[in-house]
LUMBA-677284 format. One record per residue (C-alpha): x, y, z. Coordinates in steps of 0.001 Angstrom, whole numbers, padded with zeros to 6 digits, always signed. Each point is the difference from the previous one (the first is absolute). Layout:
BEGIN
XYZ ...
END
This chain:
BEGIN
-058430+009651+179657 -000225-001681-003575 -003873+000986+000179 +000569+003873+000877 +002436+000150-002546 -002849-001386-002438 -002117+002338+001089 +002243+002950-000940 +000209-001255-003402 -003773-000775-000090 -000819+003487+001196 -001600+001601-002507 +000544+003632+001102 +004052-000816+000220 +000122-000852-003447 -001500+002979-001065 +001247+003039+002234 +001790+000000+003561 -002001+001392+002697 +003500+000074+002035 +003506-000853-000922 -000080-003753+001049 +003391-000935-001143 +001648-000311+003485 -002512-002863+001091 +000166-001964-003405 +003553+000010+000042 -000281-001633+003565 -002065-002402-000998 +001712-001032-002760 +003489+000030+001828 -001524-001831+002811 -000663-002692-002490 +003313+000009-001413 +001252-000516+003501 -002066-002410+001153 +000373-002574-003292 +003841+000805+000535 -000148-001388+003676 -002734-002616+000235 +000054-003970-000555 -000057+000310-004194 -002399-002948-000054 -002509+002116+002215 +000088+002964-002638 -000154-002594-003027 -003342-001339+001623 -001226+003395+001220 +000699+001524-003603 -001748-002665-001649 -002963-000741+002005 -001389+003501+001269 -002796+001831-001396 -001953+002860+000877 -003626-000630+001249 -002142-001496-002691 +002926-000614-002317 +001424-003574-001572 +003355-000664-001834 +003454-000358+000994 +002655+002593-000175 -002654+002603+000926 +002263+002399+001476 +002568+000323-002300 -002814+000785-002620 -001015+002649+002408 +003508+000994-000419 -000026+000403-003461 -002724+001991-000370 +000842+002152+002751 +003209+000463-001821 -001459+000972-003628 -002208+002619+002337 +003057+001763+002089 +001623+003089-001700 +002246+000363+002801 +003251-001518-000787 +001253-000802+003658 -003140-002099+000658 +000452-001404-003425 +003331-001208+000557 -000773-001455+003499 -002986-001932-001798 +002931-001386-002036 +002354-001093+002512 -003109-002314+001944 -000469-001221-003167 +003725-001241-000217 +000145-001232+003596 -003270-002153-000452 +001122-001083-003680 +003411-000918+001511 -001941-002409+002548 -002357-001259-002437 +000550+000112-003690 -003097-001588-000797 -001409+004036+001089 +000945+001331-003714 -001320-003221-001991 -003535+000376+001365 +000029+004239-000384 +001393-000598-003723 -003171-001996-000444 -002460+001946+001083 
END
């Protein structure tokens, strides 16, 4: 699920116009993810969130960097505020997330 959400943000044609009002399926995404870090084992999300990468990709925290550039790209304010709230669950469970993201 972290990789189709990826791929939304990597799709070039999304960025630039909307071929159809995909809203409803971000925002499930996204609030899956909030629900699932809320109710799994925290030290299964810490070591999820900092080891997985896309295909072909290196680097720790990979996701939440997806996160932040899928942020700067949304317009629409109710994805844009779910984006936020993940990013406070995962921060809440591991700190360390905004130390490596201020540094890149």
């Amino acid at each position: 699920i972290m990789q189709e959400l990826t791929d939304m943000k990597n799709d070039a044609q999304q960025r630039s116009w909307s071929i159809y009002d995909d809203s409803d399926v971000i925002g499930e995404y996204l609030g899956g993810r909030k629900q699932l870090v809320a109710e799994a084992d925290p030290h299964v999300v810490v070591s999820v969130l900092r080891s997985w990468n896309s295909p072909g990709q290196q680097g720790a925290y990979e996701f939440a960097e997806t996160l932040v550039v899928y942020y700067q790209m949304e317009s629409r304010v109710h994805l844009r505020e779910l984006v936020l709230e993940l990013f406070s669950e995962l921060g809440a469970l591991d700190p360390e997330l905004y130390v490596t993201l201020q540094n890149t």
